[in-house]
GUGU-860155 format. One record per residue (C-alpha): residue in one letter; z, y, x. Coordinates in steps of 0.25 Angstrom, whole numbers, plus 5000, padded with zeros to 4 digits. Example, Ala and Ser with C-alpha at 12.3 -4.5 7.8 and 13.67 -1.06 7.14 Angstrom:
<sites>
+------+------+------+------+
! seke !    Z !    Y !    X !
+------+------+------+------+
!    A ! 5031 ! 4982 ! 5049 !
!    S ! 5029 ! 4996 ! 5055 !
+------+------+------+------+
</sites>
This chain:
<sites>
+------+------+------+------+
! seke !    Z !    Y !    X !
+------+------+------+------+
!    X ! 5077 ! 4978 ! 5001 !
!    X ! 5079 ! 4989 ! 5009 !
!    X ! 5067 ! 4995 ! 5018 !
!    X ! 5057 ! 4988 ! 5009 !
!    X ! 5061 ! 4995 ! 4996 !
!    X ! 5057 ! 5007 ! 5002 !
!    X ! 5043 ! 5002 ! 5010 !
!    X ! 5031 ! 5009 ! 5002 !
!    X ! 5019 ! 5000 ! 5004 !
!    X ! 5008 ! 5003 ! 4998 !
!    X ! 4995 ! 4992 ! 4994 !
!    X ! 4980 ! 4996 ! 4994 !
!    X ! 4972 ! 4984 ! 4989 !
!    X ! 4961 ! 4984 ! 4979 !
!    X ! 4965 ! 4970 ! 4973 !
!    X ! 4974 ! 4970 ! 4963 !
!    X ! 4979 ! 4958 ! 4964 !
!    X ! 4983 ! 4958 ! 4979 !
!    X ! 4987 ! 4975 ! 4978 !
!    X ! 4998 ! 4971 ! 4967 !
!    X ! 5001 ! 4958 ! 4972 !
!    X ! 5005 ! 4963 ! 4985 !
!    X ! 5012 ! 4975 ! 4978 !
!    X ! 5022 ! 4965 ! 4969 !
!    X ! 5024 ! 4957 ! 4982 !
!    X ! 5028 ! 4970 ! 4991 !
!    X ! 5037 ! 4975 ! 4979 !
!    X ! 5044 ! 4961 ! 4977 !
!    X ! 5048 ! 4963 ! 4990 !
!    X ! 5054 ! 4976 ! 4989 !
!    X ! 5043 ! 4987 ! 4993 !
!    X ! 5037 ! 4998 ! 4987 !
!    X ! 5024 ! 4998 ! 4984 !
!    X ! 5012 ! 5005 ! 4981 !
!    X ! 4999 ! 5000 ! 4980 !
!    X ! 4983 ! 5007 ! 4981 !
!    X ! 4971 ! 4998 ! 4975 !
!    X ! 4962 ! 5009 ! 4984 !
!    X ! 4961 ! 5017 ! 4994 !
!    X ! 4963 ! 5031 ! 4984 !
!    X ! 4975 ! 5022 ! 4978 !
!    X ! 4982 ! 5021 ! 4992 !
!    X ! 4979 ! 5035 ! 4997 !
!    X ! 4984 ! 5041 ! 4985 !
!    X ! 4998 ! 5033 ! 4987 !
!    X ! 4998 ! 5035 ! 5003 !
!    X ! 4997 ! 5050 ! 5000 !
!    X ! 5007 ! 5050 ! 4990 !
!    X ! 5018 ! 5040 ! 4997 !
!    X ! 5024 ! 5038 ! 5010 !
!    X ! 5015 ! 5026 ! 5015 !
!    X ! 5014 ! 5018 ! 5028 !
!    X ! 4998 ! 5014 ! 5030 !
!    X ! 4995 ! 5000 ! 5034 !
!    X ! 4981 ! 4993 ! 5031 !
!    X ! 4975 ! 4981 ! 5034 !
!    X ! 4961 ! 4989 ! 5032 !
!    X ! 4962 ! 4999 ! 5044 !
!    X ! 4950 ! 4999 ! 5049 !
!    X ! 4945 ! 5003 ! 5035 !
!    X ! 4956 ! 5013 ! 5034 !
!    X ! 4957 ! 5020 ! 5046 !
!    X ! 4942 ! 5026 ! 5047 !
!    X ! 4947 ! 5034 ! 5032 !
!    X ! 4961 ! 5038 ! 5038 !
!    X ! 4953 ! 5044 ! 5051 !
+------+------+------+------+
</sites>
């Protein structure tokens, strides 16, 4: 697996079904991941892990990272 078993993702969706679906399919495929089901959650883990930020929600985002 190489490079992928060490890629940390980390998911931030408040439906379950899509957060752990998507979880199961990124971890068949060999990466590590963690996921959020809120904004706290995923605060929480970008503070406690070594995390590269990507949203699809930037506009929304960026005003509370300013």
């Amino acid at each position: 697996m190489g490079e992928k078993s060490q890629a940390l993702i980390l998911i931030v969706e408040d439906e379950d079904s899509i957060r752990l679906t998507l979880r199961d399919f990124l971890k068949r495929k060999g990466y590590h991941v963690l996921v959020a089901s809120d904004g706290v959650g995923a605060l929480k883990q970008l503070l406690d892990n070594d995390i590269f930020l990507y949203t699809d929600a930037a506009s929304s985002i960026s005003s509370f990272l300013h």
